[in-house]
C-alpha positions as CSV (number, residue, x, y, z in Angstrom):
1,X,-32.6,-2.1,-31.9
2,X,-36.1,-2.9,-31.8
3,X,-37.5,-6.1,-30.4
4,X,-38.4,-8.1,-33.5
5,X,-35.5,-7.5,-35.6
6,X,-31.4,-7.2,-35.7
7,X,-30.2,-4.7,-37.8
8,X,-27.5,-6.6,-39.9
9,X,-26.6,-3.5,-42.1
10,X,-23.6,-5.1,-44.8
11,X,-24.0,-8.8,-43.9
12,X,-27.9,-8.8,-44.9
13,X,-31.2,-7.9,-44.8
14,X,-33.0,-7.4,-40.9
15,X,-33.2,-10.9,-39.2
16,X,-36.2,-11.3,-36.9
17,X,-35.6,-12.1,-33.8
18,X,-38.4,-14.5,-33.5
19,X,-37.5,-15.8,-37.0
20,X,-34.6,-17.5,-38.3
21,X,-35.7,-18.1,-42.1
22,X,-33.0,-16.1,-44.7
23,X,-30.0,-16.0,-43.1
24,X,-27.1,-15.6,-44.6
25,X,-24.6,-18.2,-45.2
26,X,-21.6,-18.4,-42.5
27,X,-18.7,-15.8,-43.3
28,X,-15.1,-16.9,-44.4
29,X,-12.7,-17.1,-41.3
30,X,-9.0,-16.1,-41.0
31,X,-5.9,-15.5,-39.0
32,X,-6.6,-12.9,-36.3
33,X,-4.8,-10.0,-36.5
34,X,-3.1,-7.4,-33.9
35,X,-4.1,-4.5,-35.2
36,X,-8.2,-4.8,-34.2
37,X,-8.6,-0.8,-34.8
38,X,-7.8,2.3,-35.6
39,X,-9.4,4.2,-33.0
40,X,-9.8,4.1,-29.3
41,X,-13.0,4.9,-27.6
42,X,-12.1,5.8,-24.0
43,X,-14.8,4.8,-21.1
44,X,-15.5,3.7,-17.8
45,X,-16.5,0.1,-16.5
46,X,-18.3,-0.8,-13.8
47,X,-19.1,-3.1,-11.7
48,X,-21.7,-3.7,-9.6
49,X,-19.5,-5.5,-6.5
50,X,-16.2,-5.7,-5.9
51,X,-15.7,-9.0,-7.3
52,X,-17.9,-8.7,-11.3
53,X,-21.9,-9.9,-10.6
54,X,-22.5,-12.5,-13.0
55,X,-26.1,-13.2,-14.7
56,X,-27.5,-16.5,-15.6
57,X,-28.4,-16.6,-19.7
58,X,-29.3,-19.6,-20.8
59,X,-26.4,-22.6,-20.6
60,X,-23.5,-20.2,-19.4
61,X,-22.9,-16.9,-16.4
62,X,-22.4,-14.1,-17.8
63,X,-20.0,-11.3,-16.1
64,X,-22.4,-7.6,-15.9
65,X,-20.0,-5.1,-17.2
66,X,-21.6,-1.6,-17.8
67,X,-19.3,0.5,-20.4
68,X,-20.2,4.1,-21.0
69,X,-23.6,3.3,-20.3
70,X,-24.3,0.2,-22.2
71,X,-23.7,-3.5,-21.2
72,X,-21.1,-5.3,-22.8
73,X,-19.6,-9.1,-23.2
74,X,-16.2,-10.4,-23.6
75,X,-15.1,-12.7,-26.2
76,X,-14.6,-15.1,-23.9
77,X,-18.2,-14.3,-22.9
78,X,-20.0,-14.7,-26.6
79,X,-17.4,-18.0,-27.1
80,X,-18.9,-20.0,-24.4
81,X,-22.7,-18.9,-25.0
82,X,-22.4,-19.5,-28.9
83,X,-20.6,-22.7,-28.2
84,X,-17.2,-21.9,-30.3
85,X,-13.9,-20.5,-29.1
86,X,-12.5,-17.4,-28.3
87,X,-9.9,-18.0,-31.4
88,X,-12.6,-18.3,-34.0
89,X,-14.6,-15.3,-32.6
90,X,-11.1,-13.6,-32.7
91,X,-10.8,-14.7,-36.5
92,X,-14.0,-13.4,-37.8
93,X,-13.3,-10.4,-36.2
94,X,-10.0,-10.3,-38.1
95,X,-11.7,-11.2,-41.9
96,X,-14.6,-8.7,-41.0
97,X,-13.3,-6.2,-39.3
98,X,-13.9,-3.4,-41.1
99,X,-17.1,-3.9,-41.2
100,X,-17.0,-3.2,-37.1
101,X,-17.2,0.1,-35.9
102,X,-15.5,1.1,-32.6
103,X,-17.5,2.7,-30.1
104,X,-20.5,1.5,-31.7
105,X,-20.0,-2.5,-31.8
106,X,-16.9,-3.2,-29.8
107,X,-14.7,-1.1,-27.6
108,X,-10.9,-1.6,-26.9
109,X,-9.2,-0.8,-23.6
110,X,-5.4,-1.2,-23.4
111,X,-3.0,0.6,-21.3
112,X,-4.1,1.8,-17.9
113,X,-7.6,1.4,-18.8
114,X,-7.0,-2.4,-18.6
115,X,-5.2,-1.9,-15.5
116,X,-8.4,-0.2,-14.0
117,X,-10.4,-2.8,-15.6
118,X,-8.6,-6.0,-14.4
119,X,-8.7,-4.0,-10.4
120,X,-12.9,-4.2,-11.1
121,X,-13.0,-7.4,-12.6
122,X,-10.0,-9.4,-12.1
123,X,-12.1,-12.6,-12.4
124,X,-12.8,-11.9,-16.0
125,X,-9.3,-10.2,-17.3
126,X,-6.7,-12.7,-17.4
127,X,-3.5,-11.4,-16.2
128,X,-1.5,-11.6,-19.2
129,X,-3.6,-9.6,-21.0
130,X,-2.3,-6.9,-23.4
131,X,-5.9,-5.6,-24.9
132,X,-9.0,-6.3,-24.0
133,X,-12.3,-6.2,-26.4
134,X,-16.0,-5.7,-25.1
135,X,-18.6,-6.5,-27.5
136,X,-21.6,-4.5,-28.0
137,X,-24.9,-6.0,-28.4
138,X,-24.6,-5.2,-32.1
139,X,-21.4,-6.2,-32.1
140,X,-22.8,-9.3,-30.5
141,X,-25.4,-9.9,-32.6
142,X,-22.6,-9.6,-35.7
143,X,-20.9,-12.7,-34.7
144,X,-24.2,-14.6,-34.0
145,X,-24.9,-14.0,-37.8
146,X,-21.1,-15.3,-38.7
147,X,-21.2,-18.3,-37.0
148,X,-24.9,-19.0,-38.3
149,X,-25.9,-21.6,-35.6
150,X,-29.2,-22.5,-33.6
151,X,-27.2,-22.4,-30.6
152,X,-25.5,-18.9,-31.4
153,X,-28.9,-17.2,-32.3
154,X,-30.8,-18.7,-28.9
155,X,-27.8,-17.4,-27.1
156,X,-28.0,-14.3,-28.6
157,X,-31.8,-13.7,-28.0
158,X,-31.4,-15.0,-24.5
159,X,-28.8,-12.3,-23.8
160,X,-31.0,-9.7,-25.5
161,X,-33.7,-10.7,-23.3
162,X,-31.6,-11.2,-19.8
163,X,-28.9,-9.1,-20.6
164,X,-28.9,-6.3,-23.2
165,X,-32.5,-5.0,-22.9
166,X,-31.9,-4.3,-19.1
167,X,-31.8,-1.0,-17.8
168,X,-30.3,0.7,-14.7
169,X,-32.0,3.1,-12.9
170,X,-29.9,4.2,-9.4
171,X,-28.0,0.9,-9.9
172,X,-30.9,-0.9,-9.9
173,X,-31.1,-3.2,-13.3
174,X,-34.6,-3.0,-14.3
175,X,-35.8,-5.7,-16.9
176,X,-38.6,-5.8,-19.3
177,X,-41.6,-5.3,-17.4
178,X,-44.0,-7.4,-19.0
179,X,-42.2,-10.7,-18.7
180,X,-43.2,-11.6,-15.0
181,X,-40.2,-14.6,-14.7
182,X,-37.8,-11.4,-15.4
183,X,-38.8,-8.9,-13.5
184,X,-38.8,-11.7,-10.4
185,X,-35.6,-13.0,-11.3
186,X,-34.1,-9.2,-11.6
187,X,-35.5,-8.1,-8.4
188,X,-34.5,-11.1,-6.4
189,X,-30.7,-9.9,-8.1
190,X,-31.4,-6.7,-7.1
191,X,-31.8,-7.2,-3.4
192,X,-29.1,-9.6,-3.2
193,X,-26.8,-6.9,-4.8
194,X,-28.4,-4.3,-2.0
195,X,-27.8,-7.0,0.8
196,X,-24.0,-7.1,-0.4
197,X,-23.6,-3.2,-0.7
198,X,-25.2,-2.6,2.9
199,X,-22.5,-5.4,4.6
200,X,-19.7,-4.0,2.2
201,X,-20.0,-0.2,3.4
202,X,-20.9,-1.8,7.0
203,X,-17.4,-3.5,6.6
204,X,-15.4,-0.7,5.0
205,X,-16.5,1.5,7.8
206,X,-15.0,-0.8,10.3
207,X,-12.0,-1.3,8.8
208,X,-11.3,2.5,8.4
209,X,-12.0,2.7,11.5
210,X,-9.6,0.3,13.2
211,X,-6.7,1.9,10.9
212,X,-7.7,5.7,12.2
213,X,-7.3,4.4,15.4
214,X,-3.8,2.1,15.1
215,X,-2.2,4.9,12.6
216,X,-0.7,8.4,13.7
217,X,1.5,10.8,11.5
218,X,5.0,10.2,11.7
219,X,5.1,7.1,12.4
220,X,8.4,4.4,10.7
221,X,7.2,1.5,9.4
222,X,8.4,-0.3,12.7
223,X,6.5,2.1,15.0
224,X,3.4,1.1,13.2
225,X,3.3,-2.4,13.8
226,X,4.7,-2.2,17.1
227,X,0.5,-1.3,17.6
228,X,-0.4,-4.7,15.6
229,X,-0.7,-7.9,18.0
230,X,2.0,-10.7,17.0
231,X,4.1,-9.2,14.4
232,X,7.8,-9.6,14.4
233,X,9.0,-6.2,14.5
234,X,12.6,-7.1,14.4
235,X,12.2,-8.5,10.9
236,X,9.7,-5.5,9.5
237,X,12.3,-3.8,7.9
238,X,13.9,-6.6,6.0
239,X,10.9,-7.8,5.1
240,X,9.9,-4.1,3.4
241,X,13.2,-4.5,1.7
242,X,11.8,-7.6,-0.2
243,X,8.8,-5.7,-1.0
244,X,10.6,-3.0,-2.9
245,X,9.9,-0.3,-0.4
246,X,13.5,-0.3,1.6
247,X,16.9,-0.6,0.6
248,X,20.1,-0.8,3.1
249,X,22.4,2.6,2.3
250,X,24.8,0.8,4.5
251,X,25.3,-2.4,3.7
252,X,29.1,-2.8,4.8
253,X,28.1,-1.0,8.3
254,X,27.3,-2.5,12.1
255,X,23.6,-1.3,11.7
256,X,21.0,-0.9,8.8
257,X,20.7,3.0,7.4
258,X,17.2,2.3,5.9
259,X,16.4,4.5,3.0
260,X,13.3,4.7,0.7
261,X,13.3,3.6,-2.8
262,X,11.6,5.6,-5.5
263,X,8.8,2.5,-6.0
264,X,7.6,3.6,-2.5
265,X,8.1,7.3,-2.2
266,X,5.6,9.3,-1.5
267,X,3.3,6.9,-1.9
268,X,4.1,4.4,0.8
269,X,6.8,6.2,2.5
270,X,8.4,9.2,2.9
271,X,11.8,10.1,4.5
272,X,12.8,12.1,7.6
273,X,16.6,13.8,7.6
274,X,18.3,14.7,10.6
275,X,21.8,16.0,10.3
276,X,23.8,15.0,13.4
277,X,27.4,16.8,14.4
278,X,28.9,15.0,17.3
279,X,31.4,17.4,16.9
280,X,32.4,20.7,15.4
281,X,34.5,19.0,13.3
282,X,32.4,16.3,11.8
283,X,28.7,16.2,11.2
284,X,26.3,13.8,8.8
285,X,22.6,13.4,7.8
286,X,20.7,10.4,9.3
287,X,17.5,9.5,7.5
288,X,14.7,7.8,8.8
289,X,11.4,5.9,6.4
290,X,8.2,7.7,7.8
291,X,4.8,5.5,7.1
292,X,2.3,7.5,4.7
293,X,-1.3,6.7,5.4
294,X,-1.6,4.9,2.0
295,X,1.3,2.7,3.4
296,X,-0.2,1.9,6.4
297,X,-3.4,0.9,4.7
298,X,-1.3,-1.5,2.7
299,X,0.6,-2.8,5.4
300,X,-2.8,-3.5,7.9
301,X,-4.4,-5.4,4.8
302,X,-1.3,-7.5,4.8
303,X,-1.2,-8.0,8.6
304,X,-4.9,-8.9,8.3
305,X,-4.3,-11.6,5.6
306,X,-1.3,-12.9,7.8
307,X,1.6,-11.8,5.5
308,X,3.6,-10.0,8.1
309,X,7.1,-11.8,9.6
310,X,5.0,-12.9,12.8
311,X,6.7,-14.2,16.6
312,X,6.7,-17.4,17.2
313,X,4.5,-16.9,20.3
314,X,2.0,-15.3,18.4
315,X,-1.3,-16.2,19.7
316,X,-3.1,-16.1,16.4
317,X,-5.3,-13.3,17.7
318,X,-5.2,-10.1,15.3
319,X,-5.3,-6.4,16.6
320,X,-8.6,-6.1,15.0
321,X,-11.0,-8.9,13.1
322,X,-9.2,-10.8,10.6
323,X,-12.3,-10.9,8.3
324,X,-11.8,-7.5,7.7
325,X,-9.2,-8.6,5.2
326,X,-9.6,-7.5,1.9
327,X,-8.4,-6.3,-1.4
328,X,-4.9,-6.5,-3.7
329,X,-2.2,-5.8,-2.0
């Protein structure tokens, strides 16, 4: 799309971007419907931190997603810039939707795409969500023209400007050169995303660190923590049970026989078998839970956001730094 002009291909005639004379009238809304397409593009998104970067355009913060290789808005996005709602942007969708081309104006991720999505950019996904739609910027600049308003077109040039027409070279977002407040406001973004990388990796290499040294192959769940400062071991197991990773094969018996259920195995946990014959006459197979390095990961975050059964006479102090804490559990 060139700089002067949208390309409205079946609602009109090119609309200058610097001119709003000719448009056509607003389009005819309807119910949203279900079905938004018939194909589905597949793609990656990414974000620039761990929790989404936003950009400032105009009245509202805009979430940077980068989707095969193009930046892209939520609905949610485009409702709060052209000052409508997400339903009505839904609904001309829905009346016009064949007139949007997947992959070229929109993309929809469902399914464990949106799963990977909503890790990246939990902020912006709501949890609920089913499908998700990311706008182009000629998908954008399609529901400028439906909704017809002043405040939908300056929204819409404002994210060309500050949003769109940005480019990213080694992660960097590079903005048009020959607007000075741009290029000041991008690098100044820039370096502030640098500054958060460099104390991010600094951080991560800590935290691996501290794990490599607490965890050793082999180890149960209960040997683990025994090396973490505070926590209740007596109550580890129980509480693993409540997380889905334990289950008691012995329920009616004197003592616990902890085995591993299917949510956790070989993910988490694994199991260890022993068969036992205390005499020639009788024998049976013990099992014991055995911590995988993924679940000892899981279980340190945990103990680092204070989620762990803990003593009473816990001192508050952590095995390692507590603002090392990070991440879904």
């Amino acid at each position: 799309m060139s700089s002067c002009g949208l390309n409205i291909g079946r609602y009109g005639s090119n609309v200058g971007k610097c001119k709003r004379k000719g448009r056509a009238g607003p389009s005819q809304q309807s119910e949203y419907g279900d079905n938004m397409s018939n194909h589905h593009v597949m793609g990656t998104a990414t974000p620039r931190n761990s929790t989404s970067s936003v950009i400032s355009v105009s009245h509202s913060s805009v979430p940077v997603i980068t989707y095969r290789n193009q930046r892209v808005v939520t609905t949610d996005s485009l409702a709060a810039g052209y000052g409508t709602t997400p339903v009505r942007i839904q609904q001309n969708f829905a009346r016009n939707e064949q007139r949007f081309i997947e992959g070229k104006h929109f993309f929809k991720i469902t399914g464990d795409e949106l799963k990977s999505f909503r890790l990246s950019f939990s902020d912006v996904v709501n949890k609920h969500t089913t499908s998700l739609i990311l706008w182009t910027e000629r998908g954008a600049s399609r529901h400028a023209k439906m909704l017809e308003t002043e405040l939908a077109w300056d929204f819409f040039e404002q994210l060309e400007d500050h949003y769109f027409n940005l480019r990213e070279v080694h992660g960097v977002m590079l903005p048009n050169m020959s607007d000075p407040i741009t290029l000041a406001r991008a690098w100044a973004d820039a370096m502030e995303a640098k500054q958060q990388a460099e104390a991010l990796t600094h951080q991560q290499a800590e935290y691996i660190e501290h794990l490599e040294s607490l965890f050793t192959d082999g180890l149960s769940p209960v040997q683990f923590c025994k090396r973490l400062n505070g926590v209740n071991t007596s109550k580890i197991s129980a509480w693993l049970v409540s997380m889905n990773w334990l289950y008691d094969d012995n329920p009616e018996g004197r003592s616990a026989q902890w085995r591993v259920r299917s949510y956790a195995r070989d993910k988490y946990l694994t199991e260890k078998s022993s068969k036992v014959s205390p005499n020639s006459a009788v024998s049976f197979t013990t099992y014991q839970p055995v911590l995988l390095r993924e679940g000892a990961t899981w279980i340190y975050k945990n103990y680092l956001k204070g989620k762990l059964p803990m003593k009473v006479t816990w001192n508050g102090s952590f095995t390692h730094d507590k603002e090392l804490a990070g991440g879904d559990n």
